[in-house]
N, C-alpha and C positions, 0 to 999 in steps of 0.2 A: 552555521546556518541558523535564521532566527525559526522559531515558533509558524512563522506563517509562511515559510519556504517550504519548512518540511510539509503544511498543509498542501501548498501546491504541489506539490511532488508527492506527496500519496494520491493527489485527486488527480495529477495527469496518472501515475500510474494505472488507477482504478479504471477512470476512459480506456485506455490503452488493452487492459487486460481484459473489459466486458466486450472491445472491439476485438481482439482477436479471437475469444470463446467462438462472439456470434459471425467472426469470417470463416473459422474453422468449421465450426456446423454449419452454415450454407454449402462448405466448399466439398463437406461430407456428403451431405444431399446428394449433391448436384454430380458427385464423381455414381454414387450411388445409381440414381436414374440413367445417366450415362451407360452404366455396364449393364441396365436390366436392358435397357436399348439396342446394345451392340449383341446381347446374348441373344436376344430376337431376329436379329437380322443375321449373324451367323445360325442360327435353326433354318433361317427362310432359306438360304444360300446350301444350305447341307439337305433341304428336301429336294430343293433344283436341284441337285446334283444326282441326289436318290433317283430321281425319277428321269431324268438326262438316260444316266446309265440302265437302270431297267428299260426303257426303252430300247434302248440299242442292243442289250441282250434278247428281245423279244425279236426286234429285228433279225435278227441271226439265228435264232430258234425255230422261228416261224417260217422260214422260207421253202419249205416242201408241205407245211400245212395246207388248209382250206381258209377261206374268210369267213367261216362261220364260226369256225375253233378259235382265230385268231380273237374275232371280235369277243365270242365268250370267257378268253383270257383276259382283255381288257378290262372287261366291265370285271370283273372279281376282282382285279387287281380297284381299279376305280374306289369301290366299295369298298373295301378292304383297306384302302390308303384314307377317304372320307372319316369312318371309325377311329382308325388310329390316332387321326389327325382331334377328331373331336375331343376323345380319351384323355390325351395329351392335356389340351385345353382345360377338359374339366377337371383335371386331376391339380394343375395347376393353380387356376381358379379356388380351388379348395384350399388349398394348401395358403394362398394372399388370404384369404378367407380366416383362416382360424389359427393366420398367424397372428394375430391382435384380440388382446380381450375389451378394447373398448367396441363398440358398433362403429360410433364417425370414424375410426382409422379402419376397422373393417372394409368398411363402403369404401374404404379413396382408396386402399390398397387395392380391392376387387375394380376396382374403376379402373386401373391401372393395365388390365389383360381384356377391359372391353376393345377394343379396338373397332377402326370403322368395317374394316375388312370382317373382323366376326358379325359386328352387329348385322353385317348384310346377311351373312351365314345365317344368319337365326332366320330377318326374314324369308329367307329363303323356306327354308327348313318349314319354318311356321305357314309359308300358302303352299306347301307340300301338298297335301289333300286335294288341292283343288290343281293343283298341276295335270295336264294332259299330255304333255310329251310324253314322260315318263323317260325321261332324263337319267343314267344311270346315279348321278352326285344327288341327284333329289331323291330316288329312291333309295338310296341307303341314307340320307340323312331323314327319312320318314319313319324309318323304324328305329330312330335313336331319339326323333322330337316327334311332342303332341300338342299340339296349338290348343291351349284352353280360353282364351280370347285373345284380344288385339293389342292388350298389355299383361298377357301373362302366357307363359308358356314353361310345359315340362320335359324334360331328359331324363333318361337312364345313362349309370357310369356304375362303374366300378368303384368302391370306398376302401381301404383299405384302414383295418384296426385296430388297437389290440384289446386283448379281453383278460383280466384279471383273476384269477381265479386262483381263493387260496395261495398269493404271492406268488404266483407262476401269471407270467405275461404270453401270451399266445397271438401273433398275426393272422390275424383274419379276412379275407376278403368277402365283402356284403357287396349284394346289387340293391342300389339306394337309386329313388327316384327323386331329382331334386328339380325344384320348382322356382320360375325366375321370375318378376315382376319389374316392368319398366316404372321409372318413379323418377321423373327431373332427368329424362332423354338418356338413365344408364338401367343398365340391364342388372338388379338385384337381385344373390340369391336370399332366398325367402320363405321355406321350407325344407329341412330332409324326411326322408319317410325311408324307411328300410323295407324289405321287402317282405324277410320275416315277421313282420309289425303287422302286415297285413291281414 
């Protein structure tokens, strides 16, 4: 082979090998967002069912009670599942959050568990105060959110940490109050404050 064969044949090669890099990395991606997808929709399918079955044990429980007991059982449950469900969420959220030291991949990561479904949550959450029903899902989602205006709103969660001391590592749990800011139609968080700070 002359001098300029071998040129062509390192330069298809080179094509060839920056083309497979960049089909590999897309095809990472995209297998990537694929499984945070299907992990979301098996959680959704696993709370149906959670809650399928409590019901039908409530059913069977309840059948020589009163409707007053019953309905007070509900709504604790109600509440009780709203929290958990929040918890979850924030706990998550955190974790997309400070899995990245740039900020831009912070944001697009955390953008990632906005969904439409929560963002409704929040408003919810957020005209809680002026709600009149009193709804038992708005009243337990009132004592986890505080509307500080109409693009800002904060939560209490749970943070979980560890504390260094003298090369001994220690898990900790802190009640942190974290603060969200809408900015270009996603929900930012935008503050921690711990409580003991206060």
């Amino acid at each position: 082979m002359t001098a300029k064969a071998y040129k062509i044949a390192g330069g298809v090669l080179l094509v060839f090998s920056l083309w497979l890099n960049w089909h590999t990395y897309t095809q990472n991606n995209s297998l990537e967002k694929e499984l945070k997808t299907e992990e979301q929709h098996t959680q959704k399918w696993k709370k149906a069912y959670e809650d399928e079955k409590h019901a039908k044990k409530i059913a069977e429980k309840n059948e020589g009670e009163t409707v007053e007991i019953q309905e007070e059982k509900e709504v604790a449950y109600q509440q009780n599942h709203v929290m958990e469900e929040q918890l979850a969420w924030n706990k998550e959220a955190l974790r997309a959050l400070f899995s990245y030291h740039n900020l831009a991949e912070r944001e697009e990561n955390l953008s990632y568990y906005l969904t439409e479904e929560q963002k409704k949550k929040m408003e919810l959450a957020k005209s809680d105060s002026n709600n009149a029903d009193g709804s038992a899902l708005l009243q337990s989602q009132s004592t986890f959110y505080r509307s500080n205006s109409e693009d800002s709103f904060s939560t209490w969660n749970i943070v979980e940490v560890e504390i260094d001391s003298a090369g001994l590592k220690t898990p900790v749990s802190l009640l942190a109050n974290l603060t969200f800011v809408s900015e270009n139609d996603k929900w930012l968080l935008n503050n921690m404050q711990f409580q003991e700070d206060k």
